[in-house]
N, C-alpha and C positions, 0 to 999 in steps of 0.2 A: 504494500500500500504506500501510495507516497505520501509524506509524511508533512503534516501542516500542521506549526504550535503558531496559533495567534498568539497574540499580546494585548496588555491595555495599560498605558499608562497610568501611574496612582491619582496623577491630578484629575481624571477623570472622575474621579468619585464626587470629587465637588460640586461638579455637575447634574450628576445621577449618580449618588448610591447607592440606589437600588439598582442598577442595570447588570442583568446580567443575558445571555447569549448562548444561542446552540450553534457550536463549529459542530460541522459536517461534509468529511471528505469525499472525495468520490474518487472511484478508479472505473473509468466510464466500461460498456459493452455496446456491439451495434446497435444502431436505432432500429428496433425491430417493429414497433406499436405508435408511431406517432399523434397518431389521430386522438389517444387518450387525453394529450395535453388539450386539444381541443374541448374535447368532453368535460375537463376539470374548468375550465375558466369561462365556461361558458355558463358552470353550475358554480362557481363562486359567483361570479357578476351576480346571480339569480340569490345566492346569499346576502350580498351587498344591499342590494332592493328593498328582499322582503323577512327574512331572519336572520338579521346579524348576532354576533355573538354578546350578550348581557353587555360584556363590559368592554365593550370596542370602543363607545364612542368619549370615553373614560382615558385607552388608553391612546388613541391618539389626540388627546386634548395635551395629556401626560409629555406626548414628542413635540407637538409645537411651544409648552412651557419648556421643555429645558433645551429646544433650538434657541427662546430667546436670550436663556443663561450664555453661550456663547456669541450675540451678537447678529443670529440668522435672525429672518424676519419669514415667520412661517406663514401667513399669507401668501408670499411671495415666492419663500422657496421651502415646503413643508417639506416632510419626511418621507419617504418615497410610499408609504402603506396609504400615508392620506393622501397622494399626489394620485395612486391609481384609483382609491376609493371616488376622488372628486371625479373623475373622465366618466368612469362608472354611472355614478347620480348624474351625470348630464347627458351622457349618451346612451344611457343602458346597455353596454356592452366595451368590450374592451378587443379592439384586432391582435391579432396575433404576429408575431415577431420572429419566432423560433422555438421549435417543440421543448426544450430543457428551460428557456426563457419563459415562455410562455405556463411552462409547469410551476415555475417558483412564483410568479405572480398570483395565479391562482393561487397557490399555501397564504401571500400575501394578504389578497382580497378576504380573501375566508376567515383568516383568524387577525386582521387588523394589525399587520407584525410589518415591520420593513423587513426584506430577507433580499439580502444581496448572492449573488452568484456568478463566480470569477472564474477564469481561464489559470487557474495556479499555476499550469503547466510555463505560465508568462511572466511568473513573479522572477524577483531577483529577489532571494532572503525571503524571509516570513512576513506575513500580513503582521501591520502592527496599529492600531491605537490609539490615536498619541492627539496633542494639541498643536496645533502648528504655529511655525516662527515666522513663517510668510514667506521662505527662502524657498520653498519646494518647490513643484512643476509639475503641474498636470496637464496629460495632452488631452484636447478637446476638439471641437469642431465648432468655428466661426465661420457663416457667412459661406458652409461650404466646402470650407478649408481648415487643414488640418492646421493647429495655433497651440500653444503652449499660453498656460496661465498660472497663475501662483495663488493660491488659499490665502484668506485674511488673516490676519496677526491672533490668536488666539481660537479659531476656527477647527472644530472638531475634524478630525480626516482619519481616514484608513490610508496606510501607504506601505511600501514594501523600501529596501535599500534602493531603488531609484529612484523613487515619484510617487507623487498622491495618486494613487488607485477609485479613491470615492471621494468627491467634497460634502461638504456639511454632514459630514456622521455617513449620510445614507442617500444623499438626495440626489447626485448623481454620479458615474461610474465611469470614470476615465477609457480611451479608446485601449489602450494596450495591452488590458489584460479581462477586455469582452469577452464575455462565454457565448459559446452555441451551441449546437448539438454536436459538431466535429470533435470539440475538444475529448482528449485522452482522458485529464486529468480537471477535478472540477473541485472549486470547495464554494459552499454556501455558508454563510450566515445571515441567522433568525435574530432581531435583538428588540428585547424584550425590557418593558418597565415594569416596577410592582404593580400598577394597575391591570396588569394581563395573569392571570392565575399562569402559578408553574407549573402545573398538569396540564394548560391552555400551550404551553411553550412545546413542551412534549411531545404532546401529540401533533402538535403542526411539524416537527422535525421527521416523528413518525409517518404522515402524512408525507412530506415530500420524499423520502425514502421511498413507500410503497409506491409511488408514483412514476419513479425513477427506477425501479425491479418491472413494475408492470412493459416502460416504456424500453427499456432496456434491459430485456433478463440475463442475468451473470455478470451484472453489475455491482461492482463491491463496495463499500460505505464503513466508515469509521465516524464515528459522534464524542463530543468533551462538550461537555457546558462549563461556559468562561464567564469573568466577572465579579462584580461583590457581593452578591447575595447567595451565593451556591451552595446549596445544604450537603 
Protein backbone atom coordinates (compact mmCIF):
# COMPACT_ATOMS: atom_id res chain seq x y z
CA UNK A 1 0.00 0.00 0.00
CA UNK A 2 1.49 3.33 -0.60
CA UNK A 3 1.83 4.82 2.34
CA UNK A 4 0.30 8.50 3.26
CA UNK A 5 0.81 10.17 7.12
CA UNK A 6 -0.87 13.44 6.94
CA UNK A 7 -0.11 16.00 9.21
CA UNK A 8 -1.70 19.02 11.16
CA UNK A 9 -0.18 21.75 12.42
CA UNK A 10 -0.61 22.53 16.50
CA UNK A 11 -1.68 26.04 15.63
CA UNK A 12 -4.44 24.71 14.00
CA UNK A 13 -6.29 23.95 17.02
CA UNK A 14 -6.88 27.52 17.78
CA UNK A 15 -8.96 27.45 15.01
CA UNK A 16 -11.00 24.37 15.57
CA UNK A 17 -10.26 22.13 18.39
CA UNK A 18 -12.49 20.14 17.77
CA UNK A 19 -11.47 19.12 14.04
CA UNK A 20 -10.65 16.02 13.41
CA UNK A 21 -10.44 13.89 9.88
CA UNK A 22 -10.65 10.55 8.13
CA UNK A 23 -7.32 9.91 5.89
CA UNK A 24 -8.13 7.24 3.44
CA UNK A 25 -5.67 5.72 1.12
CA UNK A 26 -6.21 4.05 -1.94
CA UNK A 27 -4.31 1.66 -4.15
CA UNK A 28 -6.63 2.12 -7.19
CA UNK A 29 -8.16 -1.28 -9.52
CA UNK A 30 -9.68 -0.82 -13.10
CA UNK A 31 -12.71 1.01 -13.53
CA UNK A 32 -15.00 -1.60 -13.90
CA UNK A 33 -18.65 -0.17 -12.76
CA UNK A 34 -18.66 3.54 -13.43
CA UNK A 35 -22.12 4.24 -13.84
CA UNK A 36 -22.41 3.72 -9.88
CA UNK A 37 -20.83 7.14 -9.25
CA UNK A 38 -23.63 8.36 -11.24
CA UNK A 39 -26.36 6.52 -9.34
CA UNK A 40 -24.72 7.84 -5.91
CA UNK A 41 -24.99 11.73 -6.76
CA UNK A 42 -27.79 11.61 -8.39
CA UNK A 43 -29.25 10.20 -4.96
CA UNK A 44 -27.39 12.43 -2.76
CA UNK A 45 -28.53 15.64 -4.69
CA UNK A 46 -32.16 13.93 -3.97
CA UNK A 47 -30.80 13.95 -0.08
CA UNK A 48 -29.63 17.58 -0.28
CA UNK A 49 -33.41 18.54 -1.29
CA UNK A 50 -35.46 16.47 0.66
CA UNK A 51 -33.61 14.58 3.80
CA UNK A 52 -30.64 15.87 4.82
CA UNK A 53 -28.89 14.71 7.60
CA UNK A 54 -30.31 16.33 11.46
CA UNK A 55 -27.23 18.19 11.96
CA UNK A 56 -25.99 19.37 8.49
CA UNK A 57 -27.00 22.44 8.50
CA UNK A 58 -25.24 22.86 12.05
CA UNK A 59 -22.30 21.79 10.61
CA UNK A 60 -21.66 23.71 7.81
CA UNK A 61 -22.71 26.93 9.65
CA UNK A 62 -19.73 25.35 12.13
CA UNK A 63 -17.08 25.71 8.58
CA UNK A 64 -18.16 29.11 7.44
CA UNK A 65 -17.59 30.33 11.48
CA UNK A 66 -14.09 29.05 11.67
CA UNK A 67 -13.30 30.08 7.67
CA UNK A 68 -13.93 33.51 9.37
CA UNK A 69 -11.31 32.68 12.27
CA UNK A 70 -8.62 32.73 9.47
CA UNK A 71 -9.70 35.64 7.53
CA UNK A 72 -11.83 33.78 4.59
CA UNK A 73 -15.14 35.31 3.88
CA UNK A 74 -17.43 32.37 3.53
CA UNK A 75 -20.02 33.81 1.48
CA UNK A 76 -17.77 34.40 -0.94
CA UNK A 77 -15.52 31.48 -0.74
CA UNK A 78 -17.30 28.66 1.67
CA UNK A 79 -16.18 25.26 2.27
CA UNK A 80 -16.31 23.12 -0.47
CA UNK A 81 -19.51 20.72 1.30
CA UNK A 82 -21.45 24.15 1.25
CA UNK A 83 -20.18 25.23 -2.03
CA UNK A 84 -21.64 21.86 -3.62
CA UNK A 85 -24.62 21.97 -1.36
CA UNK A 86 -25.44 25.77 -2.61
CA UNK A 87 -25.25 24.42 -7.00
CA UNK A 88 -27.45 21.78 -5.54
CA UNK A 89 -30.43 24.08 -3.93
CA UNK A 90 -30.21 26.03 -7.13
CA UNK A 91 -30.09 23.64 -9.65
CA UNK A 92 -31.38 20.47 -8.29
CA UNK A 93 -28.71 18.56 -9.43
CA UNK A 94 -25.14 18.58 -9.76
CA UNK A 95 -23.09 17.32 -13.45
CA UNK A 96 -20.70 15.06 -13.35
CA UNK A 97 -16.85 15.50 -13.66
CA UNK A 98 -15.28 12.03 -13.24
CA UNK A 99 -16.43 8.79 -11.82
CA UNK A 100 -13.88 8.78 -8.48
CA UNK A 101 -14.65 12.69 -8.46
CA UNK A 102 -17.90 12.41 -8.85
CA UNK A 103 -18.10 9.41 -6.14
CA UNK A 104 -16.47 11.69 -3.37
CA UNK A 105 -18.82 14.43 -4.00
CA UNK A 106 -21.65 12.57 -3.58
CA UNK A 107 -20.01 11.13 0.39
CA UNK A 108 -19.96 15.13 0.38
CA UNK A 109 -23.52 16.01 -0.54
CA UNK A 110 -24.92 13.34 1.68
CA UNK A 111 -23.26 13.72 4.87
CA UNK A 112 -22.51 17.67 4.78
CA UNK A 113 -18.54 16.92 5.06
CA UNK A 114 -15.93 18.61 2.69
CA UNK A 115 -13.95 15.59 1.41
CA UNK A 116 -11.19 16.26 -0.76
CA UNK A 117 -9.42 13.66 -3.19
CA UNK A 118 -5.92 13.87 -4.40
CA UNK A 119 -3.69 12.21 -7.01
CA UNK A 120 -0.99 11.32 -4.06
CA UNK A 121 0.79 9.46 -6.77
CA UNK A 122 1.69 13.72 -7.45
CA UNK A 123 2.66 14.72 -4.11
CA UNK A 124 6.21 15.59 -3.34
CA UNK A 125 6.44 14.51 0.72
CA UNK A 126 3.33 14.09 2.63
CA UNK A 127 0.05 16.07 2.79
CA UNK A 128 0.41 18.57 5.49
CA UNK A 129 -1.77 21.07 7.42
CA UNK A 130 -0.33 23.81 8.28
CA UNK A 131 -1.01 27.98 8.37
CA UNK A 132 0.51 29.78 5.61
CA UNK A 133 3.33 32.41 5.48
CA UNK A 134 2.05 33.79 2.17
CA UNK A 135 5.51 32.52 0.45
CA UNK A 136 3.85 29.24 -1.01
CA UNK A 137 2.51 28.73 -4.64
CA UNK A 138 -0.25 27.38 -5.85
CA UNK A 139 -0.88 26.45 -9.59
CA UNK A 140 -4.33 27.55 -10.68
CA UNK A 141 -6.09 28.44 -13.61
CA UNK A 142 -6.73 32.29 -14.80
CA UNK A 143 -8.56 33.42 -17.59
CA UNK A 144 -7.73 30.02 -19.06
CA UNK A 145 -4.36 29.81 -18.28
CA UNK A 146 -2.32 28.07 -16.39
CA UNK A 147 -0.95 31.02 -13.23
CA UNK A 148 0.63 30.45 -10.19
CA UNK A 149 -0.66 32.30 -6.99
CA UNK A 150 0.26 32.46 -3.27
CA UNK A 151 -2.21 31.89 -0.03
CA UNK A 152 -2.88 34.93 2.32
CA UNK A 153 -0.61 35.42 5.21
CA UNK A 154 -2.26 33.23 7.90
CA UNK A 155 -4.74 31.33 5.54
CA UNK A 156 -5.53 27.63 6.23
CA UNK A 157 -3.91 25.33 3.25
CA UNK A 158 -3.09 21.61 2.79
CA UNK A 159 0.20 21.55 0.97
CA UNK A 160 2.98 18.99 0.22
CA UNK A 161 7.15 19.90 0.20
CA UNK A 162 6.31 21.83 -3.16
CA UNK A 163 3.18 23.86 -3.01
CA UNK A 164 -0.40 24.47 -1.66
CA UNK A 165 -2.33 21.52 -2.96
CA UNK A 166 -5.89 23.12 -1.58
CA UNK A 167 -6.49 26.96 -0.55
CA UNK A 168 -8.75 27.86 2.27
CA UNK A 169 -8.76 24.55 4.22
CA UNK A 170 -10.94 22.98 1.59
CA UNK A 171 -12.27 25.33 -0.89
CA UNK A 172 -10.30 24.75 -3.77
CA UNK A 173 -7.72 22.15 -5.04
CA UNK A 174 -4.69 23.10 -6.88
CA UNK A 175 -4.03 21.60 -10.73
CA UNK A 176 -1.08 19.31 -9.95
CA UNK A 177 -2.20 16.96 -7.89
CA UNK A 178 -6.11 16.55 -9.51
CA UNK A 179 -7.56 13.08 -9.10
CA UNK A 180 -9.49 11.03 -11.72
CA UNK A 181 -10.27 7.90 -12.31
CA UNK A 182 -6.78 7.03 -14.15
CA UNK A 183 -4.88 7.62 -11.10
CA UNK A 184 -2.92 4.56 -9.51
CA UNK A 185 -2.62 5.88 -6.29
CA UNK A 186 -5.56 8.04 -4.55
CA UNK A 187 -5.95 9.56 -0.81
CA UNK A 188 -9.05 11.21 0.26
CA UNK A 189 -9.92 13.36 3.19
CA UNK A 190 -13.29 13.76 5.05
CA UNK A 191 -12.90 16.61 7.60
CA UNK A 192 -15.11 16.95 10.19
CA UNK A 193 -16.27 19.47 13.10
CA UNK A 194 -17.88 18.57 16.43
CA UNK A 195 -21.19 19.46 15.02
CA UNK A 196 -21.01 16.39 12.68
CA UNK A 197 -21.42 13.00 15.11
CA UNK A 198 -18.26 10.72 14.97
CA UNK A 199 -20.27 7.71 13.85
CA UNK A 200 -21.73 10.43 11.16
CA UNK A 201 -17.75 10.70 10.09
CA UNK A 202 -17.42 6.85 9.97
CA UNK A 203 -19.78 5.91 8.08
CA UNK A 204 -19.30 8.59 5.28
CA UNK A 205 -15.53 7.07 5.01
CA UNK A 206 -17.30 3.65 5.14
CA UNK A 207 -19.52 4.85 2.58
CA UNK A 208 -16.85 6.17 0.12
CA UNK A 209 -14.95 2.80 0.57
CA UNK A 210 -17.80 0.77 -0.44
CA UNK A 211 -18.33 2.80 -3.21
CA UNK A 212 -14.82 2.78 -4.54
CA UNK A 213 -14.89 -1.62 -4.04
CA UNK A 214 -18.36 -1.56 -5.90
CA UNK A 215 -16.68 0.89 -8.79
CA UNK A 216 -13.44 -0.71 -8.77
CA UNK A 217 -13.21 -4.25 -7.39
CA UNK A 218 -9.79 -5.40 -5.81
CA UNK A 219 -9.23 -2.10 -4.86
CA UNK A 220 -7.26 -1.67 -1.70
CA UNK A 221 -7.87 1.02 1.15
CA UNK A 222 -6.06 1.95 4.27
CA UNK A 223 -8.10 4.48 6.85
CA UNK A 224 -6.37 6.76 10.28
CA UNK A 225 -8.48 9.30 11.80
CA UNK A 226 -6.31 12.41 12.26
CA UNK A 227 -6.75 15.53 14.53
CA UNK A 228 -7.69 16.79 18.08
CA UNK A 229 -10.40 15.10 19.15
CA UNK A 230 -9.70 11.35 18.30
CA UNK A 231 -10.86 8.98 20.86
Amino acid sequence: MFSVTPSIDPAIADLAPGFRALSITVKAAPLAAPAIADEWLARACETVLAVPPAWASAHLADWAETFTKFGAKPKRTPCSAEALWKRVQRDGTLPGIDPVVDLYNAISLRYAIPVGGENIGAYVGQPRLVIADGSELFDTFKDGKAALESPDVGEVIWRDDQGVTCRRWNWRQGVRTRLNAEAAHMWFVLESLPSMPYAALLEAGDELIRGLTLMMPGVQTDRQVIGFTVP
